[in-house]
C-alpha positions as CSV (number, residue, x, y, z in Angstrom):
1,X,155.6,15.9,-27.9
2,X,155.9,19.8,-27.0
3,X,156.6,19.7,-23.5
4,X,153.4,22.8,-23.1
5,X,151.0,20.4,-25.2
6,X,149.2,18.9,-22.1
7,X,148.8,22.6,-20.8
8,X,147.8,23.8,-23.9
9,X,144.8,21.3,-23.0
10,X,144.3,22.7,-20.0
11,X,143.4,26.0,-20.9
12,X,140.6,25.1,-22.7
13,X,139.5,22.9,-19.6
14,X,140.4,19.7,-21.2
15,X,142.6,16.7,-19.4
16,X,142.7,14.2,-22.0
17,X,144.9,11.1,-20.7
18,X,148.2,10.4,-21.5
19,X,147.5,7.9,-24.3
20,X,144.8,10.5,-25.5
21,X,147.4,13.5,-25.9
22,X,150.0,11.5,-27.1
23,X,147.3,10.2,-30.1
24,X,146.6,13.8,-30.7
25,X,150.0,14.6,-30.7
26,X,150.2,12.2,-33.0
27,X,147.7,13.7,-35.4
28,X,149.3,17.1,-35.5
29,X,152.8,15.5,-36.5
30,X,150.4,14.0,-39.2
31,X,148.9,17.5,-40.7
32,X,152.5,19.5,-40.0
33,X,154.3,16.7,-42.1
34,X,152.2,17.3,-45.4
35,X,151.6,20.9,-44.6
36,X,151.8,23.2,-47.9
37,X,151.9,26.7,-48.0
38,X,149.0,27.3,-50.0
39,X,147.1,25.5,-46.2
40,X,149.2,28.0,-44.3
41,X,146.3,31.1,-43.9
42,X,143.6,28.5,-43.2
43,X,145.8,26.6,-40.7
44,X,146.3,30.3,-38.9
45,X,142.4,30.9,-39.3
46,X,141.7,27.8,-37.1
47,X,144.3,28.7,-34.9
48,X,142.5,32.0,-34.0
49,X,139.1,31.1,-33.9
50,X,137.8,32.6,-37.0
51,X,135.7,31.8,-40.1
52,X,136.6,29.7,-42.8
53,X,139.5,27.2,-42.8
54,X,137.3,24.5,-43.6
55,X,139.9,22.1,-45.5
56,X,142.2,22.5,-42.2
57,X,139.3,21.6,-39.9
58,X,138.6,18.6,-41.7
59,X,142.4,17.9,-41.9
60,X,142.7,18.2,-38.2
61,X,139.4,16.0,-37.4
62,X,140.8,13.5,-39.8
63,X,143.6,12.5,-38.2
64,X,142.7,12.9,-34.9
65,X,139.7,10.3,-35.6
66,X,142.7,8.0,-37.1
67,X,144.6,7.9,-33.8
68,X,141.9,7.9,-31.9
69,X,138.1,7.0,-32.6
70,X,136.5,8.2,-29.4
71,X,137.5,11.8,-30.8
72,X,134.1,14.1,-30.9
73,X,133.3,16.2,-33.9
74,X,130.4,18.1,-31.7
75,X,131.7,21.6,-30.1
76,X,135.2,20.9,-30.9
77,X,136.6,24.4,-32.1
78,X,138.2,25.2,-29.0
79,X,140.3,21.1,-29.2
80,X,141.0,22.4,-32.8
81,X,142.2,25.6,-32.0
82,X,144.8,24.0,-30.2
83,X,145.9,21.3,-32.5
84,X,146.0,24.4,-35.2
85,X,148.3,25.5,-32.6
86,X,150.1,22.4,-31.5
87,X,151.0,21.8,-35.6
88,X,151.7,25.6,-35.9
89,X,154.6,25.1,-33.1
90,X,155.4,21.9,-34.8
91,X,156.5,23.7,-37.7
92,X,158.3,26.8,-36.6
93,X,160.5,24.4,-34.4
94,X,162.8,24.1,-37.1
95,X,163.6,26.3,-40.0
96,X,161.6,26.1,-43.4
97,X,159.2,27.8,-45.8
98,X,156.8,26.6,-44.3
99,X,157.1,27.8,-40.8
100,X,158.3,31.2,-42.1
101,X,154.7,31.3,-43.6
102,X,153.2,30.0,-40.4
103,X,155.4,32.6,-38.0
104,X,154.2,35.4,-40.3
105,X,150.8,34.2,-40.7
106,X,150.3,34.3,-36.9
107,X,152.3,37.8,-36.6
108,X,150.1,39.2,-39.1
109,X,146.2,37.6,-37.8
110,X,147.5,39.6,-34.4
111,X,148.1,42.9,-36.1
112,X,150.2,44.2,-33.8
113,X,147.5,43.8,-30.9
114,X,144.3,44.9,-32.2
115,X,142.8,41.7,-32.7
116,X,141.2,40.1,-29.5
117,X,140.3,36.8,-30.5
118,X,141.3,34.4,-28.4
119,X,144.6,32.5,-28.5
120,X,147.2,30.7,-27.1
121,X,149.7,32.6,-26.3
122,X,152.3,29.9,-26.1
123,X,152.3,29.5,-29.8
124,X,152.2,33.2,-30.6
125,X,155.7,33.5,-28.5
126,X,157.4,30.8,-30.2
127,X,156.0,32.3,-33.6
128,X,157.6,36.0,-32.7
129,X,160.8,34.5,-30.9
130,X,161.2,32.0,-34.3
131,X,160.5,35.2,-36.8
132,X,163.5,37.0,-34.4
133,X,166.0,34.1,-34.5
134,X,165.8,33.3,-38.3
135,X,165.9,36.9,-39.2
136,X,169.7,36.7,-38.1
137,X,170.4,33.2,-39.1
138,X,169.7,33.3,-42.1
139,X,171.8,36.8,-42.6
140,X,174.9,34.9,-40.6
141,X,177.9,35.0,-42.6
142,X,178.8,31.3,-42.6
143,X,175.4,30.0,-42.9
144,X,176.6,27.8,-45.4
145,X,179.9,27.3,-45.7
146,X,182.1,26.2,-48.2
147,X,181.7,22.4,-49.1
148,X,185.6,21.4,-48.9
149,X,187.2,18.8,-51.6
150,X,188.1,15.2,-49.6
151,X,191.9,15.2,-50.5
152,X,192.3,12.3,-48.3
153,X,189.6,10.1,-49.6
154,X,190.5,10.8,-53.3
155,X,194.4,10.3,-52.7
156,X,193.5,6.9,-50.7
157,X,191.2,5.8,-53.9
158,X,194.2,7.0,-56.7
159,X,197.0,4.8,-54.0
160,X,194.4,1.8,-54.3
161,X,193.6,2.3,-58.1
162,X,197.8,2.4,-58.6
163,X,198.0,-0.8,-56.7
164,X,196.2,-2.8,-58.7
165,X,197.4,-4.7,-61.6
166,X,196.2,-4.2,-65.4
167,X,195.9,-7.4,-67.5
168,X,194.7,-4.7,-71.0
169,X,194.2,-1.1,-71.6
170,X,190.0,-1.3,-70.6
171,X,190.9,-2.1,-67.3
172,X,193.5,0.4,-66.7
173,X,190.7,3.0,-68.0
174,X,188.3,1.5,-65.6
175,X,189.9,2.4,-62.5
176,X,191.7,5.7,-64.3
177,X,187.7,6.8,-65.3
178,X,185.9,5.4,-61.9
179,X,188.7,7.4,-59.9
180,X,188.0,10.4,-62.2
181,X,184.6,10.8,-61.6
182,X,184.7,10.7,-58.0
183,X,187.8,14.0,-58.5
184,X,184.9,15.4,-60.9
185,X,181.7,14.9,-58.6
186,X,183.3,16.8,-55.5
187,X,184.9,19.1,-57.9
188,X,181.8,20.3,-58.7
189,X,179.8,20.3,-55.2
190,X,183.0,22.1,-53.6
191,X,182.6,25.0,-56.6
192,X,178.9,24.7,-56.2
193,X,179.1,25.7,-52.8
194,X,181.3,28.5,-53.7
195,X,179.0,29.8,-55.5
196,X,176.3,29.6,-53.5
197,X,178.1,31.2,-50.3
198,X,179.6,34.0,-52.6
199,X,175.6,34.6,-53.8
200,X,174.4,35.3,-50.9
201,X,177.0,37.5,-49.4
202,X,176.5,39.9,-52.1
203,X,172.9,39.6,-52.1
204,X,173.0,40.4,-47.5
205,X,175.7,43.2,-48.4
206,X,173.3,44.3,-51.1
207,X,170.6,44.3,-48.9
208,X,172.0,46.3,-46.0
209,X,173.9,48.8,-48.0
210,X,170.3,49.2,-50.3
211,X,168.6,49.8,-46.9
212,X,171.2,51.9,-45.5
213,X,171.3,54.5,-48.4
214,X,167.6,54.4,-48.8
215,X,167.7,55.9,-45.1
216,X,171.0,58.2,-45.9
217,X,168.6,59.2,-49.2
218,X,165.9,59.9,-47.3
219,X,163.8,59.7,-50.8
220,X,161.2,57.4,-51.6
221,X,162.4,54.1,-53.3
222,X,161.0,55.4,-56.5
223,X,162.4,58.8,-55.8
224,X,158.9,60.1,-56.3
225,X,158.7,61.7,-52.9
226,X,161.1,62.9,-50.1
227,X,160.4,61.9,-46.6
228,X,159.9,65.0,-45.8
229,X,157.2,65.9,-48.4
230,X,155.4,63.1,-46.8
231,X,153.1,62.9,-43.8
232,X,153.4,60.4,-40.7
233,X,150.1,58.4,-41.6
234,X,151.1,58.7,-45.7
235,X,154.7,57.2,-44.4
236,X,153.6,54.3,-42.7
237,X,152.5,52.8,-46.2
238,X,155.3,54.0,-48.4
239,X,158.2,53.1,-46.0
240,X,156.6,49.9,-45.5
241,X,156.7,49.0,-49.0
242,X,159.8,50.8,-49.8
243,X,161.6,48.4,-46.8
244,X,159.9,45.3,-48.1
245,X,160.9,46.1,-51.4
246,X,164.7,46.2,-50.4
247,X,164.4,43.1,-48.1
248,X,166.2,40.1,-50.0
249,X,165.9,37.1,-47.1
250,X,162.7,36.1,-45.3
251,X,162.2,37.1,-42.4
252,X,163.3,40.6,-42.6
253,X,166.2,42.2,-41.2
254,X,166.4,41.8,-36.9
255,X,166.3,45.8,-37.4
256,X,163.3,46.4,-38.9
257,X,161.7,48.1,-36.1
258,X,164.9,50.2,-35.8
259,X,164.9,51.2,-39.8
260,X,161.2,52.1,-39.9
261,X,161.4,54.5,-36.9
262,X,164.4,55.9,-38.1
263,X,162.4,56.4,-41.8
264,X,159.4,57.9,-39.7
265,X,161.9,60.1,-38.0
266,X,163.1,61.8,-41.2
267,X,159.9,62.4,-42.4
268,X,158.7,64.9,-39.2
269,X,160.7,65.1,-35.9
270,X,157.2,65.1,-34.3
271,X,155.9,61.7,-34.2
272,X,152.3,61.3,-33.0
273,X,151.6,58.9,-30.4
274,X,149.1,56.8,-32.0
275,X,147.6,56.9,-36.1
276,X,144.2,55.1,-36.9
277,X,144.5,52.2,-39.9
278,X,141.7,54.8,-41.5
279,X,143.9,57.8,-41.7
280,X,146.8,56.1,-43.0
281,X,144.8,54.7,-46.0
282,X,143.1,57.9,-46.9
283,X,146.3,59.5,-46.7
284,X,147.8,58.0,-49.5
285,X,147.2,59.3,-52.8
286,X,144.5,58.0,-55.1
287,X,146.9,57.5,-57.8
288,X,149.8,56.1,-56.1
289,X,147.1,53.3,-54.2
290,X,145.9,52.2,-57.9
291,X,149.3,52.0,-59.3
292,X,149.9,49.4,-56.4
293,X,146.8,47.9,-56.8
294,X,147.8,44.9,-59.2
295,X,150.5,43.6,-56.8
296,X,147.8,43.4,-54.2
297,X,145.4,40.6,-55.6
298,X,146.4,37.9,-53.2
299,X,145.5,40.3,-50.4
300,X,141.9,40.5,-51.6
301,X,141.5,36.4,-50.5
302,X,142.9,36.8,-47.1
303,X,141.7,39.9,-45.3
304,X,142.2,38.9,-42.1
305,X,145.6,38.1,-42.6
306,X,146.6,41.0,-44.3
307,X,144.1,43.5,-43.3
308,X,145.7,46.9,-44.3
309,X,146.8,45.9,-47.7
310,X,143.1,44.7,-47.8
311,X,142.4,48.1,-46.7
312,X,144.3,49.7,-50.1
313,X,141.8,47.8,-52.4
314,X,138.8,48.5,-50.6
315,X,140.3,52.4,-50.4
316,X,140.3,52.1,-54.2
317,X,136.8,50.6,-54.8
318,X,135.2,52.9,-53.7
319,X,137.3,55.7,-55.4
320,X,140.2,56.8,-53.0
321,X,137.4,58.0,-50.7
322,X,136.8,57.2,-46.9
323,X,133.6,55.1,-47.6
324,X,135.9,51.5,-47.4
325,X,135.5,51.0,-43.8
326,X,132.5,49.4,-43.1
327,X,133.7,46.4,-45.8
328,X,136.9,46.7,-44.0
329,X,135.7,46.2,-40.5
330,X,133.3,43.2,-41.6
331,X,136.0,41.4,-43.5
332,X,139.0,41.8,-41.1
333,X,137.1,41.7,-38.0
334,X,139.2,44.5,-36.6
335,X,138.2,48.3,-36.9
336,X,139.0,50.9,-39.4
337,X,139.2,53.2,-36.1
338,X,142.0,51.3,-34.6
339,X,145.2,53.1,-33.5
340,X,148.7,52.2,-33.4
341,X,151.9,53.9,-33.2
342,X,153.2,54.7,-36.6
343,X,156.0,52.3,-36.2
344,X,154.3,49.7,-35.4
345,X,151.5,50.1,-38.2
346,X,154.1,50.4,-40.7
347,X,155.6,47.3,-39.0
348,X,152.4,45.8,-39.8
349,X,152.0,46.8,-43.4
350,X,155.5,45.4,-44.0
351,X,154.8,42.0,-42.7
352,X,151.7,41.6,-44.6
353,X,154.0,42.3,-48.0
354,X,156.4,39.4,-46.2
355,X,154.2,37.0,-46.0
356,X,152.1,37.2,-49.3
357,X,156.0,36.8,-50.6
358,X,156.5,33.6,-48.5
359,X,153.5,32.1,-49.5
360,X,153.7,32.6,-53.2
361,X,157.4,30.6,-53.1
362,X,157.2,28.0,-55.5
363,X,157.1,24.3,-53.4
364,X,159.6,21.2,-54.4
């Protein structure tokens, strides 16, 4: 059980027993266990409070009514809010598709701060402090390292092969061939594994030296625009994208904050304080929104958990112009007048392209 699960309760001014708590714990092992990703924005929906999430809910009450009957379907959003968040800790205990979606999920709900639903703030830490430690695992050199050959296995199976004796030619071949396949089958997981290693070091040293000379470029990906030709709100978009674009291992790089101030730097020297979600989206071009538009479509089913690439395809509804807010505010529950420094709304806009990658991974 997570040792904060009985005060998880307690905030919500519940003291279920012992055997209680450790049945419910029970039920969210249940729900993490045959969590999918395509259950991941729902599972964050419930965690926050909001509307929808109906096949978690119904998830949740299901096996908490298994492990224990006395469990009360009547006013029980808050006791689901925290098994949303007891399973949502569950998963990003350990390291997985899964909980990379979940982390995400609840990094992007939050928007950096202008949501005020209530939460528990538990699990939001252990989301941000699991996006942080897998961002440099996963980029860690000897991740996986090389699968080594067992010389001293196969030698001891060719000594006991050699030491036996051979009435006719089939049986000699039986032990040469059963002694043969076992040299073959490591053969091939030790260059495997080789292979795999080699992969992704190129593809980490691809990914920092394509980030670093986008920076030392100081261009747009595309090379449509220098950063110079572009404004702070217009930036906070395009480096986002640009950043994502480059970023070859979920979670992003441990620097991300760092790259995306230093991209906002070399577009103007003076950085405003604060820039509202509404003025970054009108001040991207027309054109350049509708050409992004088709890689956007998951966005349109999940507003609140991608709220300013929601914002782009409500920007281009209603024809580039500034009339996209009031849909905006009703479907994301947050405020097209919302301010946040430029950093950390591009930091925001790059997430949301994170996760709508880590949900769309194909599942085993």
């Amino acid at each position: 059980m997570h040792k904060d699960f009985a005060d998880w309760y307690n905030s919500i001014s519940l003291r279920p027993s012992a055997e209680t708590l450790a049945a419910r714990w029970k039920a969210v092992e249940t729900v993490a266990a045959g969590q999918k990703l395509k259950k991941i924005p729902d599972l964050a929906r419930v965690f926050f409070k909001l509307p929808g999430g109906s096949p978690t809910v119904e998830e949740l009450r299901t096996a908490a009514k298994e492990e224990d009957t006395t469990y009360l379907f009547d006013n029980d959003q808050a006791e689901l809010s925290v098994l949303a968040g007891g399973v949502i800790a569950k998963l990003v205990s350990k390291s997985s598709t899964q909980a990379h979606a979940a982390a995400l999920a609840v990094s992007c709900i939050e928007a950096q701060g202008l949501r005020r639903a209530s939460r528990l703030q538990g699990v939001v830490d252990e989301c941000m402090q699991y996006l942080a430690a897998e961002s440099v695992r996963v980029r860690e050199a000897d991740q996986e390292p090389v699968k080594d050959m067992n010389v001293a296995h196969l030698t001891k199976r060719i000594a006991e092969r050699g030491g036996v004796a051979a009435g006719d030619v089939n049986s000699v071949w039986n032990g040469v061939d059963a002694v043969l396949k076992e040299v073959l089958a490591q053969h091939t997981a030790h260059t495997s594994s080789i292979n795999t290693t080699v992969n992704k070091a190129v593809r980490r040293l691809a990914e920092q030296t394509d980030i670093l000379w986008w920076l030392f470029g100081e261009h747009s990906l595309d090379g449509a625009k220098a950063f110079s030709d572009l404004s702070i709100p217009e930036a906070c978009y395009w480096g986002a994208r640009d950043l994502a674009a480059l970023t070859r291992f979920i979670p992003g790089p441990f620097a991300t904050p760092a790259f995306l101030t230093r991209m906002l730097r070399l577009v103007s020297n003076q950085v405003p304080a604060t820039v509202t979600i509404q003025k970054a989206v009108d001040a991207c071009e027309k054109e350049w929104k509708e050409r992004w538009l088709p890689e956007l479509r998951l966005q349109q089913q999940m507003p609140e958990l991608c709220p300013l690439l929601f914002a782009i395809e409500k920007s281009i509804e209603v024809g580039g112009g500034s009339g996209w807010t009031a849909a905006f505010d009703h479907a994301t529950g947050l405020t097209a007048n919302g301010k946040l420094a430029p950093a950390q709304l591009a930091a925001q806009v790059y997430h949301e392209l994170l996760l709508a990658r880590a949900l769309s991974v194909k599942e085993s």
